[in-house]
C-alpha positions in Angstrom: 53.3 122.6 -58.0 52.3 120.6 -54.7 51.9 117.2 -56.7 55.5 117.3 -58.0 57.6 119.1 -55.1 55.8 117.6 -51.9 53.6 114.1 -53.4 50.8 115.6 -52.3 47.4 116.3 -54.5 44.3 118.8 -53.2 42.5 118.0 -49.5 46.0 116.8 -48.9 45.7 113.3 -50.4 49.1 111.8 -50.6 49.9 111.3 -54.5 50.5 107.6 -53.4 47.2 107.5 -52.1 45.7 108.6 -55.1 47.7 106.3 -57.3 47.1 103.1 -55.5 43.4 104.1 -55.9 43.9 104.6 -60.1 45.9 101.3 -60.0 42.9 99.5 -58.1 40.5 100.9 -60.2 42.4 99.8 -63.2 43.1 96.1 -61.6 39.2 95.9 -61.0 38.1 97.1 -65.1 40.6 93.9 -65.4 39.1 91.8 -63.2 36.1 91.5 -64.5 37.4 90.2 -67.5 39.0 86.8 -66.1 37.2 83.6 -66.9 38.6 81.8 -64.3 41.0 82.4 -61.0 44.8 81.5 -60.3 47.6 82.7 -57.7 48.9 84.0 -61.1 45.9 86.6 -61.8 46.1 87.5 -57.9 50.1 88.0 -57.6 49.3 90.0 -61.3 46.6 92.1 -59.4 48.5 92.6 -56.4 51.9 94.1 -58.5 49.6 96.3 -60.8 47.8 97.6 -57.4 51.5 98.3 -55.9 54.0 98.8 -58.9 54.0 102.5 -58.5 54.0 102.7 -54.5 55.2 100.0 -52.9 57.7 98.1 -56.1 59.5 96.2 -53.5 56.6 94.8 -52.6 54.5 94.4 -55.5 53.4 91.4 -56.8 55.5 89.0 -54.5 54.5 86.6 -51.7 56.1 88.4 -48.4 59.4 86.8 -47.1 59.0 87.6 -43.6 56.7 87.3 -40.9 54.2 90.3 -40.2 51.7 90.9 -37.5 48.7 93.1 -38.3 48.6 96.2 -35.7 45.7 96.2 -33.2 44.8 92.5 -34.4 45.7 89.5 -31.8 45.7 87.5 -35.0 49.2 86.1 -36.0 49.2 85.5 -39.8 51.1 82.2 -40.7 54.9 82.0 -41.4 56.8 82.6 -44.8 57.8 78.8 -45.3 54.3 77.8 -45.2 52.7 80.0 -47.6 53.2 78.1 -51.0 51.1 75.6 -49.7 48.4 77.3 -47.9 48.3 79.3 -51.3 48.0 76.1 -53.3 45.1 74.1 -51.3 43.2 78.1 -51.5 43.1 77.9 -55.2 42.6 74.3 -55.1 39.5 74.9 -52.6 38.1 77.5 -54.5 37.9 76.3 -57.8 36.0 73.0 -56.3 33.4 75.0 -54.2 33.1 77.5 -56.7 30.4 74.9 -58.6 29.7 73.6 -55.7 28.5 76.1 -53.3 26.4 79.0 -53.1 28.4 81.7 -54.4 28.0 84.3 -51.7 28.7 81.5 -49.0 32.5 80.8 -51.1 32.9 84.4 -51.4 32.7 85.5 -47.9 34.8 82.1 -47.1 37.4 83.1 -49.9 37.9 86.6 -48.3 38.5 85.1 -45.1 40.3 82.2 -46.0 42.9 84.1 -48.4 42.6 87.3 -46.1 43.8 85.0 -43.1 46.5 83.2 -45.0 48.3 86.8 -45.6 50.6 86.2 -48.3 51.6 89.7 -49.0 53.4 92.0 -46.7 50.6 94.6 -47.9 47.6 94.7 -49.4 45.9 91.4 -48.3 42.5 93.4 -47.4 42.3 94.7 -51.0 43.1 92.1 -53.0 40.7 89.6 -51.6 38.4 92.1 -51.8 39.0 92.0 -55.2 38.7 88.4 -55.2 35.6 88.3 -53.3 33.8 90.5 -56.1 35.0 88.5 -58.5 33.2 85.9 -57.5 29.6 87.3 -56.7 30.4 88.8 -60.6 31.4 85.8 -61.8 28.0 84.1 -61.1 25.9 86.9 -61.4 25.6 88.2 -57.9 25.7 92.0 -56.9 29.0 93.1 -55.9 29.7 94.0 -52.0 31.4 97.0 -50.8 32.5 96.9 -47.3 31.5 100.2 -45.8 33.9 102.3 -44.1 31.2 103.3 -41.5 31.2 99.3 -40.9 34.9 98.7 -40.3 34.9 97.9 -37.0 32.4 95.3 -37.0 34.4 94.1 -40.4 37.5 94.2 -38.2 36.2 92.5 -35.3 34.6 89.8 -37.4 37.3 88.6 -38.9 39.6 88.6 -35.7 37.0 86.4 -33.7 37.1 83.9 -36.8 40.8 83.7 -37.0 41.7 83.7 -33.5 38.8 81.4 -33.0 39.3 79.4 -35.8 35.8 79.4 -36.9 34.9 80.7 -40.1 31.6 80.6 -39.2 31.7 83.3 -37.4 33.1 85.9 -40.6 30.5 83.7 -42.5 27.2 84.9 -40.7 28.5 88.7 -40.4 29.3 88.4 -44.3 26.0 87.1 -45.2 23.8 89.4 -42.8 25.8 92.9 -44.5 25.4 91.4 -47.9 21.8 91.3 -47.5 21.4 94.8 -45.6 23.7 95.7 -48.3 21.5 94.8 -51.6 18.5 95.7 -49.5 19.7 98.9 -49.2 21.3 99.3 -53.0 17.9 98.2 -53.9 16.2 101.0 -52.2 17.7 103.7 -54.6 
């Protein structure tokens, strides 16, 4: 009776909460099926993660200018979006032969995480897009801790407001590896 009158499920999960977490669940199973990687798979991803919360949202590059809270970053304006968008995909599908795949996933979280083009969701979906890369070439997925957040956080806002990828670069490389070291362990 709690999920239909009051949207909320047991440990008082909001029923939103719970479906954006099916939907991303769902979006990754698809994922891992793509051969190859587009703006149109990513807006796809995005609206499937969002269609049931967020519909006004889901699925379409934001329209107005955000600001992520407790971040000094300032994600880049509407009009230039499109083509931040474009030279991303164009980027990625040179490097992705190119260079060593957990160096262009760490710099593909970043880069697209930094560009912002959705008024929600950025974090996940590039997350998405990172894994799809270190899966895509045989590589161990990542999962970004929750006990590490704030060093996740903190990374990335020193590289944007910096402008030096670098800087996301070496944290993503040196949590990878504690990461698979630890996954290893079990």
């Amino acid at each position: 009776a709690l999920v239909i009158e009051k949207g909320i499920i047991p440990r008082n999960k909001l029923l939103a909460d719970v479906k954006e977490a099916e939907n991303h669940f769902n979006v990754f199973m698809e994922m891992l099926k793509e051969k190859r990687i587009s703006l149109r798979n990513v807006l796809e991803w995005h609206y499937k993660l969002f269609k049931d919360t967020k519909k006004d949202i889901a699925g379409k590059i934001r329209k107005h200018q955000v600001r992520i809270s407790g971040s000094k970053f300032v994600p880049p304006t509407p009009a230039g979006l499109n083509a931040l968008l474009s030279e991303f995909f164009r980027w990625l599908n040179r490097s992705l032969n190119r260079v060593h795949p957990v160096e262009v996933a760490g710099l593909a979280h970043l880069k697209f995480v930094t560009i912002h083009p959705f008024a929600d969701g950025n974090g996940r979906v590039s997350r998405l897009l990172m894994n799809w890369i270190l899966w895509r070439k045989n590589y161990p997925m990542f999962i970004i801790e929750y006990r590490n957040r704030a060093r996740y956080y903190s990374a990335l806002e020193r590289a944007q407001t910096k402008k030096n990828e670098f800087i996301f670069l070496g944290w993503f490389i040196k949590e990878y590896k504690k990461y698979i070291e630890r996954e290893l362990k079990c």
